[in-house]
MARROFI-128556 format. One record per residue: x, y, z of N, C-alpha, C, O, CB in turn; residue number from 1. Coordinates in steps of 0.05 Angstrom, whole numbers. Glycine has a CB too. Layout:
% residues N
+--------+--------+--------+--------+--------+--------+--------+--------+--------+--------+--------+--------+--------+--------+--------+-------+
:     nX :     nY :     nZ :    caX :    caY :    caZ :     cX :     cY :     cZ :     oX :     oY :     oZ :    cbX :    cbY :    cbZ : torro :
+--------+--------+--------+--------+--------+--------+--------+--------+--------+--------+--------+--------+--------+--------+--------+-------+
:      X :      Y :      Z :      X :      Y :      Z :      X :      Y :      Z :      X :      Y :      Z :      X :      Y :      Z :   NUM :
...
+--------+--------+--------+--------+--------+--------+--------+--------+--------+--------+--------+--------+--------+--------+--------+-------+
% end
This chain:
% residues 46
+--------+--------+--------+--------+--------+--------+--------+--------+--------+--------+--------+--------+--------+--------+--------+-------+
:     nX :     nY :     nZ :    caX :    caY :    caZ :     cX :     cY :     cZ :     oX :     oY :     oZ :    cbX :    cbY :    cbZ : torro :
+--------+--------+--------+--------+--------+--------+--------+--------+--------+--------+--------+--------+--------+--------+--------+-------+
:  -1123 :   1218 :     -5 :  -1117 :   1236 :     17 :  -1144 :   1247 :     28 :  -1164 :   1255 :     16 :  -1099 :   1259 :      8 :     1 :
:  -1137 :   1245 :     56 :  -1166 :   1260 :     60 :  -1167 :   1286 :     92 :  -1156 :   1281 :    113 :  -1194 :   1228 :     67 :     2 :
:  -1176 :   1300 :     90 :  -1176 :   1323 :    111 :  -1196 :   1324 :    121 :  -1218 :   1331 :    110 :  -1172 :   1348 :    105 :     3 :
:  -1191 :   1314 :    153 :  -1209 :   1323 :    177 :  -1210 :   1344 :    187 :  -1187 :   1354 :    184 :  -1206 :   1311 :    197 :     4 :
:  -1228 :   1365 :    201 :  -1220 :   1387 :    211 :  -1229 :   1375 :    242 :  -1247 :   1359 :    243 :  -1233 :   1417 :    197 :     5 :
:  -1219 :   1380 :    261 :  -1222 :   1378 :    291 :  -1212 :   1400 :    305 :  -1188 :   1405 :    310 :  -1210 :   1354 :    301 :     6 :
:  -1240 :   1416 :    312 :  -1236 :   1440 :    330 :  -1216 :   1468 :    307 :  -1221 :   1480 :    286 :  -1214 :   1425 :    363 :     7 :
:  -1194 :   1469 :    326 :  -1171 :   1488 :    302 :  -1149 :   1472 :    290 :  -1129 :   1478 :    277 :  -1152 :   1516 :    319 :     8 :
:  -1156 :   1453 :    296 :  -1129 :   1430 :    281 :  -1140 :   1418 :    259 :  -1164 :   1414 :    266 :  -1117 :   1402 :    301 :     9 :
:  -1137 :   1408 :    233 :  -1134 :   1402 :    208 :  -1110 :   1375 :    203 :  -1086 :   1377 :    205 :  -1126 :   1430 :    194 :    10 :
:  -1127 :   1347 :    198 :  -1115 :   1325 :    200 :  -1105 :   1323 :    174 :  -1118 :   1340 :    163 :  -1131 :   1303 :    209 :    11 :
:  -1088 :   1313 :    154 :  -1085 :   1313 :    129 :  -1075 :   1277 :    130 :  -1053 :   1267 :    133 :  -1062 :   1340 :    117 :    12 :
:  -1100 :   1266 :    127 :  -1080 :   1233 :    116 :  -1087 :   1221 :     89 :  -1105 :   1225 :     73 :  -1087 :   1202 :    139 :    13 :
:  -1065 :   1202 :     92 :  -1068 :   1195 :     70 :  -1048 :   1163 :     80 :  -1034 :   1158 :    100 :  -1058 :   1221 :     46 :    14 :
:  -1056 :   1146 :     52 :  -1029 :   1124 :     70 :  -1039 :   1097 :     45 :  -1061 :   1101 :     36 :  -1038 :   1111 :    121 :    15 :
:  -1029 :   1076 :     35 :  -1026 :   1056 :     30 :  -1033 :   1036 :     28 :  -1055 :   1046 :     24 :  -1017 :   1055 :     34 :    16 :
:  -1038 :   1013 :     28 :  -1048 :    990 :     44 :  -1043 :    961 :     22 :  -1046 :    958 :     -2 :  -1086 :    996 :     53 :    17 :
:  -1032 :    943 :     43 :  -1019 :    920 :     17 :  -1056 :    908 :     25 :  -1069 :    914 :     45 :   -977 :    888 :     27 :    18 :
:  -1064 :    893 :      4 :  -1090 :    882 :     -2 :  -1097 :    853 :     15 :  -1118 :    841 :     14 :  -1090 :    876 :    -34 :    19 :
:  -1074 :    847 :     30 :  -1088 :    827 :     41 :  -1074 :    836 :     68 :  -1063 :    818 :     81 :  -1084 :    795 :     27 :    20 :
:  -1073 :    855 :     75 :  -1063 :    866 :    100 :  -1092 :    857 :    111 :  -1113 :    856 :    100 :  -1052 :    901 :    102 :    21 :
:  -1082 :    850 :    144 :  -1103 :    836 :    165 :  -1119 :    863 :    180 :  -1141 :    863 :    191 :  -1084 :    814 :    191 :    22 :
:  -1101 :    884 :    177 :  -1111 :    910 :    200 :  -1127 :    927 :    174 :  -1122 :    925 :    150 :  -1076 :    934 :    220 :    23 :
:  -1147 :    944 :    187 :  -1162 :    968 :    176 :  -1144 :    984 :    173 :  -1122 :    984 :    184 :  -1183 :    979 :    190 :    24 :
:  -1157 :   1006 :    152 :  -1144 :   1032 :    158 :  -1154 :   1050 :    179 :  -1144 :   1072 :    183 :  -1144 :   1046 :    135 :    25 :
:  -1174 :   1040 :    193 :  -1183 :   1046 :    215 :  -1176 :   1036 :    242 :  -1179 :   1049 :    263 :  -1204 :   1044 :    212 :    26 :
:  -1166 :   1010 :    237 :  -1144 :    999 :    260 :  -1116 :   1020 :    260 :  -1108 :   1034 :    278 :  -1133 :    962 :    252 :    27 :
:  -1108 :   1017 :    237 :  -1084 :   1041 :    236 :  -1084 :   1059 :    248 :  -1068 :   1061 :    267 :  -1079 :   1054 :    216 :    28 :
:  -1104 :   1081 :    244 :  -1109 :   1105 :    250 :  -1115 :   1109 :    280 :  -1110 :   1127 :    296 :  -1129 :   1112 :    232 :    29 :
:  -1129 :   1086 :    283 :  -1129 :   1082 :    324 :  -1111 :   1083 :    341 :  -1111 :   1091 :    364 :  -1136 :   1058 :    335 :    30 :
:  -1090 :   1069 :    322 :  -1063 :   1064 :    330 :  -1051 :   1095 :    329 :  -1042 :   1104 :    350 :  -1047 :   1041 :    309 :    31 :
:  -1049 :   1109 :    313 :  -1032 :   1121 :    316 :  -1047 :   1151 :    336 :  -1033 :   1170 :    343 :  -1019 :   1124 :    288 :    32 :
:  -1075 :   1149 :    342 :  -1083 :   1174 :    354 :  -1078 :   1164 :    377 :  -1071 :   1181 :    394 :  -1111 :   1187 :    350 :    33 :
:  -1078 :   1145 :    384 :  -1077 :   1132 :    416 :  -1046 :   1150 :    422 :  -1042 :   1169 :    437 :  -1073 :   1086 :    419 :    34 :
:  -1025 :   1135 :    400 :  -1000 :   1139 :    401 :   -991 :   1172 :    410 :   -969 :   1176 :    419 :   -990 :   1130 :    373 :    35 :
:  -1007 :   1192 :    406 :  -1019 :   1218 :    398 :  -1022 :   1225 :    422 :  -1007 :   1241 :    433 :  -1044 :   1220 :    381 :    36 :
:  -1047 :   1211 :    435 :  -1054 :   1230 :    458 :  -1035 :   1206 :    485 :  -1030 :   1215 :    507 :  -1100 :   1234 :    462 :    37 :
:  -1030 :   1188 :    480 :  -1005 :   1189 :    502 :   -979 :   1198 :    498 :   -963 :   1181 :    503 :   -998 :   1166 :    510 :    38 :
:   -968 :   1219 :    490 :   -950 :   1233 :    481 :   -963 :   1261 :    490 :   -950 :   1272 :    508 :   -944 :   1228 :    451 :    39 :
:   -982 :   1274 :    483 :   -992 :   1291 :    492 :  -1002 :   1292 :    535 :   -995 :   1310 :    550 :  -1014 :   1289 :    469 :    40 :
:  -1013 :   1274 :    540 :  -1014 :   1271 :    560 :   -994 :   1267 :    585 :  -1000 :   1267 :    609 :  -1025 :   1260 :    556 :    41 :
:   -964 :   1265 :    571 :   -944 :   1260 :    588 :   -935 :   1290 :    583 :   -928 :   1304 :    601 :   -924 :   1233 :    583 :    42 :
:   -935 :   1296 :    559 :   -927 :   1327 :    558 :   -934 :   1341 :    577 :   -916 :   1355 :    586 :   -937 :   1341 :    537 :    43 :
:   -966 :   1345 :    594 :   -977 :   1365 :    605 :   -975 :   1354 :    638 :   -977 :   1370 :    657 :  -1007 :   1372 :    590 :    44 :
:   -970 :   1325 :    641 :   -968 :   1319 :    663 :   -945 :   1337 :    686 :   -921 :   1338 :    679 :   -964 :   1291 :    658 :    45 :
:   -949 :   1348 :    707 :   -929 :   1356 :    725 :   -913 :   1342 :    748 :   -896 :   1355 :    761 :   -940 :   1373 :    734 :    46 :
+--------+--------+--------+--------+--------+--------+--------+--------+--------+--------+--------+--------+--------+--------+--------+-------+
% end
């Protein structure tokens, strides 16, 4: 597990990985902030 701090928010991950998996855990993690801030960005859109 590991904790990022960014700004006032506090990331907590942690996660798995089968051993001959093709993606990073840094491909993962791309994936899911992308996933993050387009969710966020439709939120604030008017």
């Amino acid at each position: 597990m590991t904790e990022i701090r960014m700004g006032n928010t506090v990331l907590v991950v942690s996660g798995f990985f089968k051993q001959g998996a093709k993606e990073t855990a840094a491909d993962k993690m791309a994936k899911v902030l992308e996933a993050e801030a387009a969710t966020q960005k439709s939120s604030y859109t008017v």
